[in-house]
SEFIFI-370626 format. One record per residue (C-alpha): residue in one letter; chain; x, y, z. Coordinates in nm, 2 decimals, decimal comma. Layout:
N
resn  chain  u  v  w
a  A  X  Y  Z
...
***
This chain:
601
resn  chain  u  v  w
x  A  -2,80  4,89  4,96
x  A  -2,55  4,83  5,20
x  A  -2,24  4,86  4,94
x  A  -2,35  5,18  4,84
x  A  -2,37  5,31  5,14
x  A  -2,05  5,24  5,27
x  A  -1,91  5,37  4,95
x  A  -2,12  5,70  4,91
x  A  -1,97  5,78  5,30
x  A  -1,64  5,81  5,11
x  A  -1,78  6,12  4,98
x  A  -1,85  6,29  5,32
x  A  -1,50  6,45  5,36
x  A  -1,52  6,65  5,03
x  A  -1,89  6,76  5,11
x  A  -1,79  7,12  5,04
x  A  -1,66  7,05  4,69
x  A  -1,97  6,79  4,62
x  A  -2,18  7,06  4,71
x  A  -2,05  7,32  4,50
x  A  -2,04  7,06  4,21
x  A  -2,43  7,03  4,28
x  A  -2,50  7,32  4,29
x  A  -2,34  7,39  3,93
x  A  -2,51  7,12  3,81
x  A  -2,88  7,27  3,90
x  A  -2,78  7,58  3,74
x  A  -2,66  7,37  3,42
x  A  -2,93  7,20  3,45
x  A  -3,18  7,43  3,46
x  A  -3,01  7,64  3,18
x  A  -2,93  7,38  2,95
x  A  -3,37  7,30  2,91
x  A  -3,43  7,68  2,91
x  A  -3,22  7,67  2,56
x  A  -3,47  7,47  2,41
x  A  -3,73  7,69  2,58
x  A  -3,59  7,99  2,39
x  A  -3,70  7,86  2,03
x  A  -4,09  7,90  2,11
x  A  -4,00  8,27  2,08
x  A  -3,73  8,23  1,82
x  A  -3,97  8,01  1,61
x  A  -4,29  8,24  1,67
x  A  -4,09  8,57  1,57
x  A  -4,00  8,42  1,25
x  A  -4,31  8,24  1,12
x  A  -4,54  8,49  1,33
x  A  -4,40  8,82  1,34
x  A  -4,64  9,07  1,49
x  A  -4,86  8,90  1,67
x  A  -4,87  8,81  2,06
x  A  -4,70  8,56  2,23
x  A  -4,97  8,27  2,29
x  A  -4,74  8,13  2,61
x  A  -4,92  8,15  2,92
x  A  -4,90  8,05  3,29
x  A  -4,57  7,97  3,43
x  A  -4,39  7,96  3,10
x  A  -4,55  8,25  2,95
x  A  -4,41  8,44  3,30
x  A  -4,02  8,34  3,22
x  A  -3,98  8,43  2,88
x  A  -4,16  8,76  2,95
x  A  -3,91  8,84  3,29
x  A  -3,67  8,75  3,04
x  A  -3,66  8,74  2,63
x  A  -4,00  8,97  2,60
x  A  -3,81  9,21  2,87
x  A  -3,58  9,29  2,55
x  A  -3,72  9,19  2,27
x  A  -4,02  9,39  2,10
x  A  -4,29  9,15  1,89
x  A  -4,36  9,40  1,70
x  A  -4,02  9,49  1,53
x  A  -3,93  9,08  1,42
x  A  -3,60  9,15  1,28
x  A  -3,52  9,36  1,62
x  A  -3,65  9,06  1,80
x  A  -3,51  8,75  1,61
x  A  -3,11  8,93  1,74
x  A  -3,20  8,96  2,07
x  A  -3,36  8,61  2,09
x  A  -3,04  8,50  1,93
x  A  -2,81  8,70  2,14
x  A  -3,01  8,56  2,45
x  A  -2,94  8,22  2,35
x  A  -2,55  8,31  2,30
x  A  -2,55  8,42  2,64
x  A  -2,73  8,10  2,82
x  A  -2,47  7,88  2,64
x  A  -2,18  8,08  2,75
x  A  -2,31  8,09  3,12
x  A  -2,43  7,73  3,10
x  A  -2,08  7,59  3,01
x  A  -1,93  7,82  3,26
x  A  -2,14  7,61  3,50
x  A  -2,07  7,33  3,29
x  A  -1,68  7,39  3,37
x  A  -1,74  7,40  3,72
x  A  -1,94  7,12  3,78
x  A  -1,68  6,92  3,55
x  A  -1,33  7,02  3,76
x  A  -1,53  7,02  4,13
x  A  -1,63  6,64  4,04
x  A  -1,27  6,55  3,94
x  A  -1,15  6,69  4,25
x  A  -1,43  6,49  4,43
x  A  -1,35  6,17  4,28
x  A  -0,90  6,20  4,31
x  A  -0,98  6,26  4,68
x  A  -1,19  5,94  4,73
x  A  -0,93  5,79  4,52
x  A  -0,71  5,89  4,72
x  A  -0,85  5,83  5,09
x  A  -0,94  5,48  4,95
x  A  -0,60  5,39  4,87
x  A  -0,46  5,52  5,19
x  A  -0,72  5,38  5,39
x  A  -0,61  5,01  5,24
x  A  -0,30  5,05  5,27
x  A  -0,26  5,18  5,62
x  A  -0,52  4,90  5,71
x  A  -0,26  4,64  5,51
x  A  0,08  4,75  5,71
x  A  -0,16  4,70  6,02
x  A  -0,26  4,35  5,91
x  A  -0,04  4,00  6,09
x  A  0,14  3,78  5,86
x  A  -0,13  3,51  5,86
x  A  -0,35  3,78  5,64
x  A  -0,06  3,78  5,37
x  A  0,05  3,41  5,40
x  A  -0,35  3,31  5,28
x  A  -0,36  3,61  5,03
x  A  -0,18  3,64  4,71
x  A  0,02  3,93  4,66
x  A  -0,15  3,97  4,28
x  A  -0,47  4,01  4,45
x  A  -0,40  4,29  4,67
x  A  -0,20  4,51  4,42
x  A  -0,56  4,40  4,23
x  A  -0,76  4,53  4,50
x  A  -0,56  4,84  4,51
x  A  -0,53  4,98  4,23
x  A  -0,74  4,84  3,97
x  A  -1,07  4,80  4,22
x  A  -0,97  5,17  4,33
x  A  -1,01  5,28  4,00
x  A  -1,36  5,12  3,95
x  A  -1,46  5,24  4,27
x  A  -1,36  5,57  4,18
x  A  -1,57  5,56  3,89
x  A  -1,89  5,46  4,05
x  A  -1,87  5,71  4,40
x  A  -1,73  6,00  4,17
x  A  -1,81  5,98  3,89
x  A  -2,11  5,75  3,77
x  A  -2,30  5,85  4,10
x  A  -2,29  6,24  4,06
x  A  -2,32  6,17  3,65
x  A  -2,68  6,03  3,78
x  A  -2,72  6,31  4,06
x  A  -2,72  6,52  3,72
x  A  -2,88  6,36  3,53
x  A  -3,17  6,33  3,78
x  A  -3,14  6,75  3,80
x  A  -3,17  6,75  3,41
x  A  -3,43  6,52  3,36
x  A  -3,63  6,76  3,65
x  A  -3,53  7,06  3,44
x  A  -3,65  6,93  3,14
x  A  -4,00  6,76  3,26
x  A  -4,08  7,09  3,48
x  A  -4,08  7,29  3,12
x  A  -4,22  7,01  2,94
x  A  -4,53  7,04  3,15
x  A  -4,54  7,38  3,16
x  A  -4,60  7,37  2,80
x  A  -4,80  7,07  2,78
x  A  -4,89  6,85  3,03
x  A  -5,07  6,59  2,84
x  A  -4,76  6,56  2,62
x  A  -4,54  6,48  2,91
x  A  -4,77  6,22  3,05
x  A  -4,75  6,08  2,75
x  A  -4,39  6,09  2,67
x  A  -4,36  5,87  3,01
x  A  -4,53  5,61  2,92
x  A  -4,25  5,43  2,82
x  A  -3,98  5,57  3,08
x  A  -4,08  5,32  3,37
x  A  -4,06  5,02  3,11
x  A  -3,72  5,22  2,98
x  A  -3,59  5,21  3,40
x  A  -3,71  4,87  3,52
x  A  -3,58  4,68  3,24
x  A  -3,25  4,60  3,41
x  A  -3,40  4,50  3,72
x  A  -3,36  4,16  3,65
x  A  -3,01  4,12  3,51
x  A  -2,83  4,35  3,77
x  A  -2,77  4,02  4,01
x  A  -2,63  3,84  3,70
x  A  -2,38  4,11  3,59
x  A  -2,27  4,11  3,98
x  A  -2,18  3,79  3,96
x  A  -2,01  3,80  3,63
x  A  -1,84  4,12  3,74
x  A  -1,68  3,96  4,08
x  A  -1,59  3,67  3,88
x  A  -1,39  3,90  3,60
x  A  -1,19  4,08  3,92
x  A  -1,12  3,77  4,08
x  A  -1,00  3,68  3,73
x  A  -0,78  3,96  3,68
x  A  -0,62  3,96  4,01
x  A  -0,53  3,57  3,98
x  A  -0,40  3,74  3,59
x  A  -0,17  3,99  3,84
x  A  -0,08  3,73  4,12
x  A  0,07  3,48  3,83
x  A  0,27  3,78  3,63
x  A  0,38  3,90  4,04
x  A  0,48  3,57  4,10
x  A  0,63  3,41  3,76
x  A  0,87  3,79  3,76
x  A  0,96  3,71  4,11
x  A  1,10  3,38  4,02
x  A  1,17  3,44  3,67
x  A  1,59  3,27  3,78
x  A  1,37  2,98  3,85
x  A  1,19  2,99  3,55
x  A  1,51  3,02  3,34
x  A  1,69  2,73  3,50
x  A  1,41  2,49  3,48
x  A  1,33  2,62  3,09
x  A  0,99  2,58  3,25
x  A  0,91  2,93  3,03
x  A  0,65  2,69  2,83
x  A  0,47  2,60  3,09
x  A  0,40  2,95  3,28
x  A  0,30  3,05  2,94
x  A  0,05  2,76  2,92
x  A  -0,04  2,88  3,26
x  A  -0,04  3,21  3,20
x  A  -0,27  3,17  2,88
x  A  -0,52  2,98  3,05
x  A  -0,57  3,23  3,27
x  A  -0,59  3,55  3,01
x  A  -0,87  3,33  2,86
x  A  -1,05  3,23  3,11
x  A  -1,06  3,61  3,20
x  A  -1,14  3,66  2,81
x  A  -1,46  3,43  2,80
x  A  -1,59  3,55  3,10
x  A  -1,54  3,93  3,03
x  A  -1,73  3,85  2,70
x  A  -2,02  3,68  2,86
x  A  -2,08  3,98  3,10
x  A  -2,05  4,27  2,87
x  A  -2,29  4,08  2,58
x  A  -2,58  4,14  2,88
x  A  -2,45  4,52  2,93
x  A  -2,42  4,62  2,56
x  A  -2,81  4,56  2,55
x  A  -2,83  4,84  2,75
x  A  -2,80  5,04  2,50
x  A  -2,99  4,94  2,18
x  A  -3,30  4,85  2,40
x  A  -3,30  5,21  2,54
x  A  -3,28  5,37  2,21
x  A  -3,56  5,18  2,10
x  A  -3,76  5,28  2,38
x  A  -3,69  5,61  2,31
x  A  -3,75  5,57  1,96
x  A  -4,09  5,41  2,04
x  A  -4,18  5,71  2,27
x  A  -4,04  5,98  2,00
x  A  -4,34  5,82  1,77
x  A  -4,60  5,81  2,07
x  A  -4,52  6,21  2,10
x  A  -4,51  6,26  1,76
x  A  -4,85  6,11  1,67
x  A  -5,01  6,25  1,99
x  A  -4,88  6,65  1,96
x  A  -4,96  6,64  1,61
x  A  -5,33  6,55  1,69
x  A  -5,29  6,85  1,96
x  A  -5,20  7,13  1,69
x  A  -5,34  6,97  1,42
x  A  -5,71  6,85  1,52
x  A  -5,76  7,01  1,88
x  A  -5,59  7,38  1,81
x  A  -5,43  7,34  2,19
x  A  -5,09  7,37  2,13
x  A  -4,91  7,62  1,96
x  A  -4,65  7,47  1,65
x  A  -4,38  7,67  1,78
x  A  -4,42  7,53  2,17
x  A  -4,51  7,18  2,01
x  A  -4,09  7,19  1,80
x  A  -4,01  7,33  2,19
x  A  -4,16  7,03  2,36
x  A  -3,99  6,80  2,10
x  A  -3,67  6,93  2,17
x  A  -3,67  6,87  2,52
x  A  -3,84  6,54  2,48
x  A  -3,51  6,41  2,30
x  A  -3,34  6,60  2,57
x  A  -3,50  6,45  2,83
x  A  -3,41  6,07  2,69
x  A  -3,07  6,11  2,71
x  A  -3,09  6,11  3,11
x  A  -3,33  5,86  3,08
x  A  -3,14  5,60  2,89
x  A  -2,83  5,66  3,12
x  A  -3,06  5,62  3,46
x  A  -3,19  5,29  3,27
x  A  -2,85  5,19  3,23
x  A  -2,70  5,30  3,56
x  A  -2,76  4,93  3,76
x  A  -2,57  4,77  3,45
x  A  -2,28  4,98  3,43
x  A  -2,23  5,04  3,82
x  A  -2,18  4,67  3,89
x  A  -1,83  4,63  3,79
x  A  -1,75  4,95  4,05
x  A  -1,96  4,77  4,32
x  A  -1,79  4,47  4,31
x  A  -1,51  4,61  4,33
x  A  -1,65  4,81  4,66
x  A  -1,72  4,50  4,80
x  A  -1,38  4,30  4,72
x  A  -1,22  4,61  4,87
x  A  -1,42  4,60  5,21
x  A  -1,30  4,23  5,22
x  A  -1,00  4,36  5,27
x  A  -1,07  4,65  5,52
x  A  -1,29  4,42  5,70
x  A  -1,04  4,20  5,77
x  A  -0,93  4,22  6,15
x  A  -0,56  4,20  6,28
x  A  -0,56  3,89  6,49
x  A  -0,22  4,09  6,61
x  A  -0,26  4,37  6,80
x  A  -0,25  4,57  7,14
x  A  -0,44  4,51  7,46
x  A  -0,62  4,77  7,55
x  A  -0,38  4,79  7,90
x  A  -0,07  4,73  7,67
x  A  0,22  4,92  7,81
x  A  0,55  5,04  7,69
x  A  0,79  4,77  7,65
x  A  1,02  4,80  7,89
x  A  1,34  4,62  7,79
x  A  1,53  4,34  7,86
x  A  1,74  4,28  8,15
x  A  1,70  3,95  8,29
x  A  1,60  3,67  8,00
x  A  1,34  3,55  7,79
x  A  1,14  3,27  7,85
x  A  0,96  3,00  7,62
x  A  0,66  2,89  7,89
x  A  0,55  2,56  7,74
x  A  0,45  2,76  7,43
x  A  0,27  2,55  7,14
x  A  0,12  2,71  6,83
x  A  -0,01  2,61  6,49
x  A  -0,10  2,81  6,15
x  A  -0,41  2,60  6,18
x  A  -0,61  2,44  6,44
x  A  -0,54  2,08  6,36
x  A  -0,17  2,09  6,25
x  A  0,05  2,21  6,51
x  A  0,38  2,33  6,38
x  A  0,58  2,38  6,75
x  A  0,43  2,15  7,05
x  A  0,54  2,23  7,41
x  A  0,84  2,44  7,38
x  A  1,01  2,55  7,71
x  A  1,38  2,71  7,72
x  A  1,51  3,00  7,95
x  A  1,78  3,24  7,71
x  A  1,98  3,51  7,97
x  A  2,05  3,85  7,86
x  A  2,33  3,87  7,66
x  A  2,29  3,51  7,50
x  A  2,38  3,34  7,21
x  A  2,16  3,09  7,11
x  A  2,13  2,82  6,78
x  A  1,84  2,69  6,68
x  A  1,94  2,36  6,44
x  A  1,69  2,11  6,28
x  A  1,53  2,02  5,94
x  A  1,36  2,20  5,70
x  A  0,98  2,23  5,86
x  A  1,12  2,15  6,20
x  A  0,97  2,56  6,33
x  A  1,28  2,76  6,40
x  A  1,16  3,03  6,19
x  A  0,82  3,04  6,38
x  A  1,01  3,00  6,71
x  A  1,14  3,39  6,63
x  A  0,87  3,50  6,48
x  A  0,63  3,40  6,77
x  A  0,94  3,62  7,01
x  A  0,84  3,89  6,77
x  A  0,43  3,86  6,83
x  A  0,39  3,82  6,41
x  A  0,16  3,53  6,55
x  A  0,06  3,43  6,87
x  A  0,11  3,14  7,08
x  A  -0,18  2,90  7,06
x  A  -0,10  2,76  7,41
x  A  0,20  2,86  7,67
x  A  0,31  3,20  7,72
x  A  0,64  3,40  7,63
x  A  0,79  3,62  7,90
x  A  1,04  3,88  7,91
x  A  1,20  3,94  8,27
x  A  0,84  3,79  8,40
x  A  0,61  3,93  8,16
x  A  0,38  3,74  7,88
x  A  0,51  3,96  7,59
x  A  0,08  4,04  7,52
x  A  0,14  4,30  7,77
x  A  0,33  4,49  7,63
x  A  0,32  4,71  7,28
x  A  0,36  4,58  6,99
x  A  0,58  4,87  6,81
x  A  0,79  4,88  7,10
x  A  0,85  4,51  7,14
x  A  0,90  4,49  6,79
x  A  1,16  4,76  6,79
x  A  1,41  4,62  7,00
x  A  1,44  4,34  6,80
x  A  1,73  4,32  6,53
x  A  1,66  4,08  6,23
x  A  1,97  3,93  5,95
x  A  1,82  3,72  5,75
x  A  1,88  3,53  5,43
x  A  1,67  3,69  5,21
x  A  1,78  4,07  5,27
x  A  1,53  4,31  5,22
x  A  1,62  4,63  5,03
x  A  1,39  4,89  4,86
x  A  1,42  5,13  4,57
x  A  1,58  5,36  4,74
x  A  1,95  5,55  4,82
x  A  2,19  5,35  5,02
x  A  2,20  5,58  5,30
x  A  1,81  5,56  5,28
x  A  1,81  5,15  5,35
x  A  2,06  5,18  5,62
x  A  1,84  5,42  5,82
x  A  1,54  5,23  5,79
x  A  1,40  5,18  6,10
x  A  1,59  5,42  6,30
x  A  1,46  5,79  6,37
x  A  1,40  6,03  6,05
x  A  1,65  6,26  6,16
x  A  1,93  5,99  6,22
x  A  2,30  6,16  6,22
x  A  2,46  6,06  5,88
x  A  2,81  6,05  6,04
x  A  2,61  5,77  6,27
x  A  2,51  5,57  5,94
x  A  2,89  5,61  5,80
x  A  2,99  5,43  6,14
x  A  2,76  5,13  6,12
x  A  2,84  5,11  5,72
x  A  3,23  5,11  5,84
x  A  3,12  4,84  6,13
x  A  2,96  4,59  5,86
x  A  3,26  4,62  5,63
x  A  3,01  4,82  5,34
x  A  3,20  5,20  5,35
x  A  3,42  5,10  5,14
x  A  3,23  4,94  4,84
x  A  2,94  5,18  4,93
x  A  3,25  5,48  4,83
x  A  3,29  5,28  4,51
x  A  2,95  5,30  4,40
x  A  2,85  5,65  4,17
x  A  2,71  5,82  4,38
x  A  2,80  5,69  4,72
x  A  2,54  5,71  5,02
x  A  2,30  5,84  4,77
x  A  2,30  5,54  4,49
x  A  1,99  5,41  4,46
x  A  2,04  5,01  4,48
x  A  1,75  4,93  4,29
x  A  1,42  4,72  4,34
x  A  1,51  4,43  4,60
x  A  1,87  4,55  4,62
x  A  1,94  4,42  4,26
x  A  2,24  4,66  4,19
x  A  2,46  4,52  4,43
x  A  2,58  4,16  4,49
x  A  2,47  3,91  4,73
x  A  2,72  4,00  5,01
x  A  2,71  4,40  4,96
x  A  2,35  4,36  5,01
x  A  2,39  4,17  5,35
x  A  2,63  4,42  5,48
x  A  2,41  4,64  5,42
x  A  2,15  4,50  5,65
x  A  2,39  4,42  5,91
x  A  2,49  4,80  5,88
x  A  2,10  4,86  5,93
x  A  2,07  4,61  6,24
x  A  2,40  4,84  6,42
x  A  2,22  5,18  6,35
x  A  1,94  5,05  6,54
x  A  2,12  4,90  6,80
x  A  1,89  4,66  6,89
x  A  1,90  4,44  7,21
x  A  1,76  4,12  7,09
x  A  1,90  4,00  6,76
x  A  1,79  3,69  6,52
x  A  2,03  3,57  6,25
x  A  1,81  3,39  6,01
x  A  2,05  3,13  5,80
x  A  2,21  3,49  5,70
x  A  2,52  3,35  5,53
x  A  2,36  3,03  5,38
x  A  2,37  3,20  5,03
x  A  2,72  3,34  5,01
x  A  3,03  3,27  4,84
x  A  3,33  3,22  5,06
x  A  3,51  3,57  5,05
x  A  3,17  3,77  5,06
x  A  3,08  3,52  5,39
x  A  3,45  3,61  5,56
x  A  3,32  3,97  5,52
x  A  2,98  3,90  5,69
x  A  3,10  3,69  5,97
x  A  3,30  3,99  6,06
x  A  3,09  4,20  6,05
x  A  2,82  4,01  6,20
x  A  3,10  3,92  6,55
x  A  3,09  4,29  6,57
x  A  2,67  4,32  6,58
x  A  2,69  4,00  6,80
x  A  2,87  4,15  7,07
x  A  2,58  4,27  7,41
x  A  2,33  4,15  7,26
x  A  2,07  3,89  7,32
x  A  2,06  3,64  6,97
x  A  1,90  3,39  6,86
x  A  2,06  3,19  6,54
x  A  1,89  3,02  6,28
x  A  2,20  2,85  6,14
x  A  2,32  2,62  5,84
x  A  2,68  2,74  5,80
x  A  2,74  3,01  6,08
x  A  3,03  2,89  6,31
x  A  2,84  3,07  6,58
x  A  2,68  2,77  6,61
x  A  2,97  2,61  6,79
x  A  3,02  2,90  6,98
x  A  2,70  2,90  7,08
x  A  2,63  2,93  7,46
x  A  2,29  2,71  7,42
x  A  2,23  2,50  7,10
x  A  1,84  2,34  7,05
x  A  1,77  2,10  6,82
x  A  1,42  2,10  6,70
x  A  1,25  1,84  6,50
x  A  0,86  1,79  6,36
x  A  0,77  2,10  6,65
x  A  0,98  1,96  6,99
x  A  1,28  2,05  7,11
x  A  1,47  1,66  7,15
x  A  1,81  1,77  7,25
x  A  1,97  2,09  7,37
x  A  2,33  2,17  7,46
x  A  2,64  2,31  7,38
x  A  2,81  2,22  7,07
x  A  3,04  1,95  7,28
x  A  2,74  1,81  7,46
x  A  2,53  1,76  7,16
x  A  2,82  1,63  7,01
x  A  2,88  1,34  7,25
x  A  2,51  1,24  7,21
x  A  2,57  1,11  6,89
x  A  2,19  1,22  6,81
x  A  2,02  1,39  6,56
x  A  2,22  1,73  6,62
x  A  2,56  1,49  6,52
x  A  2,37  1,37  6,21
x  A  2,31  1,69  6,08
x  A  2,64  1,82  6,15
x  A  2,81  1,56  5,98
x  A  2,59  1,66  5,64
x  A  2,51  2,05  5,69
x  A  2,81  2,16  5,90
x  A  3,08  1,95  5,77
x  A  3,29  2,29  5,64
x  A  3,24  2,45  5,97
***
């Protein structure tokens, strides 16, 4: 029970608008049965005129408060219209309640829909970079929006379609028993059989229903991933074989989606023949009752009928409700995988303001590893002054990347510490630390957005835009950004895809002077570009260089010569560190990849 739980609590901030919808659907409820309680006085009128009501006790007490109030027995014509007009008035009033209950449960289930999704995605921005390195990127859009939907369908939806049900199967058995209740003992004979049926196939459809989810969001991860590198795809004419890939997937997801719905579509057929088989049980039975035993009245017996076959369709659904809520809770639980998981990265609970740098930062024998028993960077110590410049060089794999990204706390160290002026960065919090850093990498990140939009990103909402025409002008992007149609407020597409390789890292160098950050990392930012858009960059980028504290992850930067501290990293360990002349002279590994990276420098 512990997944519906959690989900039914999503419900608890709309409480006012899930009671109201309640409460529309008692009075639908109880309206909708007391329509077929308004033929015994219809049908007795016509094919009794004259004569007495036979209706007695509770029953017998509501139609005279209500139809008998109006309508005269004795003048049949007179009281066929005003049964008739009676009934014309409990079906307008009853779909007026109808309307109610029908808008207040859309509005229920669009607000857990929408606090779900916000509640995932705020919990994703807050998770570290080790959550998304393990977790496809197909599987979370999954998780968002298509396991939203089926969650919104079972808390909203399937859940208060039952809640009413329930009320209208209570409506309709209170009458039914009021007429007869020998009848309605009988006509439940087969109800438990009809609600117990599923029992044993609910744990089955689970199973098949996580399995099509986890289907559909490796589906979504493969068409994320094959779009992202569709260049790739091109080059390689490798379009055959991510559609072989692609296939197997789609049918896999096909075979499996078949499977599971051939043991829900017997949901229904058994029910209706349950239902069928109690129709005849009734049938038999009520006829013995008017028939033989003179006990009930024909025109109560059509009444109980009627509410019989009314009282089945609530039936079959609540029969059917473990089948059909599986796929929504599922998707519950795939969701709470995701809200569950914790963010290794976060603030001490004495964290305090980061201050800022003014002395140096300091790698303290600092080792760390993605996993356990493969360390990626092993004993790393280097002092970097305020105001320095310094290269990382090595392999590919070697951990300069993680070397940053460990300054940045996206993962922490697994031994050592990291100190600014003193102090293990752990102390301090996370969004300020964060914020005085300045990144430049390789791959520039753009979203769909304006021009002036990307540029501000980062910096405060109400940022001057004179102030975002003097960082544009600093990176050497004013003038291209004047070209564009419309300027500042262009919208450059998803990933930056109007604009050329070079425009778009101007534009982040533009972003990284708007911010002004003290601490800057320059991640192979000009590996990718041709020669004139790289003369542009390196401008721009001497201009962002200048007071601050940076650390270079370099292929082609000439920085790296002008570097005032150079390390050379290979499998994790630093093994030399110099200047550019000193390393030089060594004639070591930092020479050897000079003489094939660096050669153009």
């Amino acid at each position: 029970m512990r997944p519906y739980t959690r989900l039914l609590s999503y419900l608890r901030p709309h409480r006012r608008a899930l009671l109201a919808a309640v409460a529309a659907m008692v009075v639908f409820a109880a309206l909708d049965a007391f329509v077929f309680v308004l033929l015994i006085p219809f049908m007795q009128t016509v094919f009794n005129p004259g004569q007495a009501s036979a209706v007695g006790g509770v029953l017998g007490g509501l139609l005279d408060a209500t139809v008998w109030r109006w309508a005269n027995p004795a003048e049949p014509l007179q009281a066929v219209q005003t049964v008739i007009v009676i009934i014309l008035v409990v079906f307008v009033v009853k779909n007026m309640f109808d309307f109610a209950r029908t808008y207040l449960v859309a509005r229920v289930e669009q607000g857990v829909t929408r606090d779900l999704r916000n509640q995932v995605y705020d919990h994703l921005l807050e998770l570290d970079l080790a959550f998304f390195g393990r977790t496809r990127m197909g599987q979370i859009i999954s998780r968002m929006t298509h396991d939203v939907e089926l969650v919104r369908k079972l808390v909203a939806r399937e859940l208060l379609k039952l809640v009413s049900s329930s009320f209208e199967m209570v409506a309709a058995v209170y009458f039914m028993v009021a007429i007869s209740w020998k009848l309605t003992a009988a006509a439940f004979v087969v109800v438990p059989v009809a609600m117990v049926m599923w029992g044993p196939l609910v744990g089955r459809l689970r199973k098949g229903d996580r399995r099509i989810l986890d289907l559909l969001g490796e589906v979504n991860a493969h068409v994320q991933e094959t779009l992202s590198g569709i260049r790739l795809v091109k080059t390689s004419s490798s379009e055959g074989h991510e559609r072989e890939r692609f296939h197997g997937l789609t049918s896999d997801y096909f075979r499996v989606f078949l499977r599971t719905e051939r043991l829900r579509a017997l949901a229904g057929p058994l029910t209706e023949m349950m239902a069928a088989l109690g129709t005849v049980v009734l049938l038999w039975y009520g006829a013995r009752l008017v028939v033989l035993d003179e006990s009930l009245d024909g025109a109560m017996f059509v009444a109980f009928l009627a509410l019989s076959m009314k009282l089945y369709g609530p039936v079959k659904y609540a029969s059917k409700f473990p089948a059909m809520v599986q796929p929504g809770v599922v998707a519950g639980e795939r969701i709470f995988e995701f809200l569950d998981s914790p963010s290794e990265i976060r603030d001490s609970e004495d964290s305090r303001p980061f201050p800022g740098l003014k002395r140096q930062i300091a790698f303290e024998n600092v080792s760390f590893g993605y996993r356990p028993d493969q360390p990626v960077l092993r004993d790393i110590s280097v002092e970097v002054p305020k105001g320095a410049v310094v290269a990382l060089v090595g392999p590919s794999g070697a951990g300069k990347t993680t070397m940053v990204d460990l300054l940045g706390r996206f993962y922490d160290v697994t031994a050592g510490r990291i100190t600014v002026d003193g102090t293990d960065i752990r102390e301090f919090e996370i969004r300020g630390l964060r914020s005085a850093l300045g990144v430049v990498s390789q791959e520039t990140i753009l979203f769909h957005d304006t021009v002036r939009a990307n540029i501000a990103y980062g910096s405060p909402d109400d940022v001057d835009h004179g102030r975002i025409v003097e960082a544009a002008e600093a990176a050497h992007a004013h003038r291209f950004i004047s070209e564009l149609p419309d300027g500042y407020d262009t919208v450059v597409g998803e990933r930056g895809t109007e604009l050329s390789g070079g425009q778009r890292q101007r534009l982040a160098i533009a972003r990284a002077l708007l911010r002004n950050p003290p601490i800057l990392i320059l991640d192979e930012a000009t590996s990718s570009l041709d020669a004139e858009a790289e003369r542009l960059v390196q401008d721009a980028l001497e201009r962002l260089l200048a007071g601050r504290t940076v650390f270079v992850i370099a292929h082609r930067l000439s920085t790296v010569q002008r570097a005032d501290l150079t390390l050379v990293l290979d499998r994790g360990r630093i093994v030399e560190r110099g200047t550019h002349a000193e390393l030089w002279a060594l004639g070591g590994l930092y020479r050897s990849l000079y003489e094939l990276q660096f050669a153009d420098l």
